[in-house]
BALOBA-1460 file (C-alpha; in Angstrom, 3 decimals):
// residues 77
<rec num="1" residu="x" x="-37.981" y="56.191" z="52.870"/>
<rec num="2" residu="x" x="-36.140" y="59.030" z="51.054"/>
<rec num="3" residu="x" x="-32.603" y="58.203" z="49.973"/>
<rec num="4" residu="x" x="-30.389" y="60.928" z="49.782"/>
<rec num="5" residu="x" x="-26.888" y="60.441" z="48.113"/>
<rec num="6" residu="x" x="-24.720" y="63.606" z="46.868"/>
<rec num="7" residu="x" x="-23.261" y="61.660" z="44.450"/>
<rec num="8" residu="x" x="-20.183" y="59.527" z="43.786"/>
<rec num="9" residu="x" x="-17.034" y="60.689" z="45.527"/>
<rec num="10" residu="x" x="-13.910" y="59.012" z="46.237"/>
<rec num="11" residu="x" x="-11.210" y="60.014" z="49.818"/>
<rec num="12" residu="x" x="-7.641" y="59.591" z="48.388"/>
<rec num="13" residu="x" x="-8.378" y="56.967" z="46.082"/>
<rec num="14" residu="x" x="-9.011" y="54.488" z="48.796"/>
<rec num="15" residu="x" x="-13.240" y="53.500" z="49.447"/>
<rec num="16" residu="x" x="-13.883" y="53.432" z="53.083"/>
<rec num="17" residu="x" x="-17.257" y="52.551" z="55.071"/>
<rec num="18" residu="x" x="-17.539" y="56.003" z="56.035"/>
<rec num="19" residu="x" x="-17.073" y="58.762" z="54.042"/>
<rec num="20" residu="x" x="-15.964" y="62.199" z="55.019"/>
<rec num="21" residu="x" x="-17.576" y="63.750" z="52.446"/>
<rec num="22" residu="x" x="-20.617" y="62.280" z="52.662"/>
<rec num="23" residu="x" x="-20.479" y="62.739" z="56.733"/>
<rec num="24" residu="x" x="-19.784" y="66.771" z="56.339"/>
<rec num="25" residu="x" x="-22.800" y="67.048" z="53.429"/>
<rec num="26" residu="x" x="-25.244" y="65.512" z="55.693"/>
<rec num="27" residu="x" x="-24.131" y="68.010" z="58.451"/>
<rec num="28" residu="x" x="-24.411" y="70.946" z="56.171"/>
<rec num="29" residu="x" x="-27.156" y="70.308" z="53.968"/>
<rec num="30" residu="x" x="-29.227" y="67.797" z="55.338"/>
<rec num="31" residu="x" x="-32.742" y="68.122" z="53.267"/>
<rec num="32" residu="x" x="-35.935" y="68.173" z="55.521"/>
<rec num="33" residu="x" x="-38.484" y="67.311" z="53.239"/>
<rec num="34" residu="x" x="-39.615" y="64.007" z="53.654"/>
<rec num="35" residu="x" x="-38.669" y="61.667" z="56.675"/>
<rec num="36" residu="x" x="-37.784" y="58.847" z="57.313"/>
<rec num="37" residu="x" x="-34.260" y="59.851" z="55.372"/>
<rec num="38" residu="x" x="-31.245" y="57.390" z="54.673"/>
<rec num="39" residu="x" x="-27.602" y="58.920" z="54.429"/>
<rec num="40" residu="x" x="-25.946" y="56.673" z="53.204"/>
<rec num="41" residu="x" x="-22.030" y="56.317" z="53.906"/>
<rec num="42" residu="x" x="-22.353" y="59.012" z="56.903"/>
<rec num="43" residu="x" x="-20.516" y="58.198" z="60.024"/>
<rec num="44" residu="x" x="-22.839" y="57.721" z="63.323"/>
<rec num="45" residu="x" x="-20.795" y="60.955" z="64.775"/>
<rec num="46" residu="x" x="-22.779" y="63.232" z="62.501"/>
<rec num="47" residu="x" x="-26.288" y="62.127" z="64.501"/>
<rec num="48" residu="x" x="-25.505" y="64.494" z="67.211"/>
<rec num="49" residu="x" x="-25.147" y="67.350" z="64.889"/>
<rec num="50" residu="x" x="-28.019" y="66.296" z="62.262"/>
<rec num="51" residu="x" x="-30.741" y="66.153" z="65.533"/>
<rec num="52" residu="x" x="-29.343" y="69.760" z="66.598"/>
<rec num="53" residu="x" x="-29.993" y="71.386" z="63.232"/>
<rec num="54" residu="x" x="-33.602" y="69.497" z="63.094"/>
<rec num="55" residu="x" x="-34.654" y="70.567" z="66.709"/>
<rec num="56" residu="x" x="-33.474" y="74.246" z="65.462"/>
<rec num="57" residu="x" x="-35.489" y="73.712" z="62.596"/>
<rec num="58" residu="x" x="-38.558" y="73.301" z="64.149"/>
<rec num="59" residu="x" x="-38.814" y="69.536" z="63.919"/>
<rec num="60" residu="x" x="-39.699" y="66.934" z="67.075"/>
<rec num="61" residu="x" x="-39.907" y="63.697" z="68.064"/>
<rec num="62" residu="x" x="-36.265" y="63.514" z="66.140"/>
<rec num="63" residu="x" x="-34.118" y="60.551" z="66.275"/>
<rec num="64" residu="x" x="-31.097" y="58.878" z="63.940"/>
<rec num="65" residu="x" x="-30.968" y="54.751" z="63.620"/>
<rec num="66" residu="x" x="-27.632" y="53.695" z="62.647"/>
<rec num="67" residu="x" x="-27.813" y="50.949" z="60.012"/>
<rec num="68" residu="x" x="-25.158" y="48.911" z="58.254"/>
<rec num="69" residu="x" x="-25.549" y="51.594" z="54.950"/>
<rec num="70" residu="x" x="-25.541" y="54.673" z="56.987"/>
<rec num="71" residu="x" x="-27.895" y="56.752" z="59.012"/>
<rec num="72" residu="x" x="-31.522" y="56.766" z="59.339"/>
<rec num="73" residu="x" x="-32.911" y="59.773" z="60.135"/>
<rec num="74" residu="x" x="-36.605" y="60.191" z="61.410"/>
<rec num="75" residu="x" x="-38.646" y="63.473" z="62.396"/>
<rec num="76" residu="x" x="-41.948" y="65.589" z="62.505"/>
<rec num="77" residu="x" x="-42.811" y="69.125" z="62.099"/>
């Protein structure tokens, strides 16, 4: 399992289970090089969005599994 993480960032001084930033990188820039992929800290909102870029992409058989640590994201070219 590939971990992705875009590094340390704080919201407003205040840690929370979810992070925007985190949520709107995954969106964005989502790497599709090796599956099964945990974002960590993204909120379960951002599957909808994450499975429309990979079925863009080219990918199939594409699905998210939300976990306690974030998002688990599985696909195949």
């Amino acid at each position: 399992m590939t971990l992705y993480s875009p590094g340390p960032r704080k919201q407003g001084g205040r840690q929370s289970k979810h992070k925007l930033l985190a949520t709107w990188d995954a969106i964005r820039r989502i790497p599709t090089g090796n599956f099964p992929l945990l974002l960590p800290h993204v909120h379960p909102i951002a599957a909808f969005f994450i499975l429309g870029r990979l079925k863009r992409e080219g990918f199939s058989d594409c699905r998210v599994e939300t976990t306690r640590k974030g998002l688990v994201v599985y696909a195949r070219r």
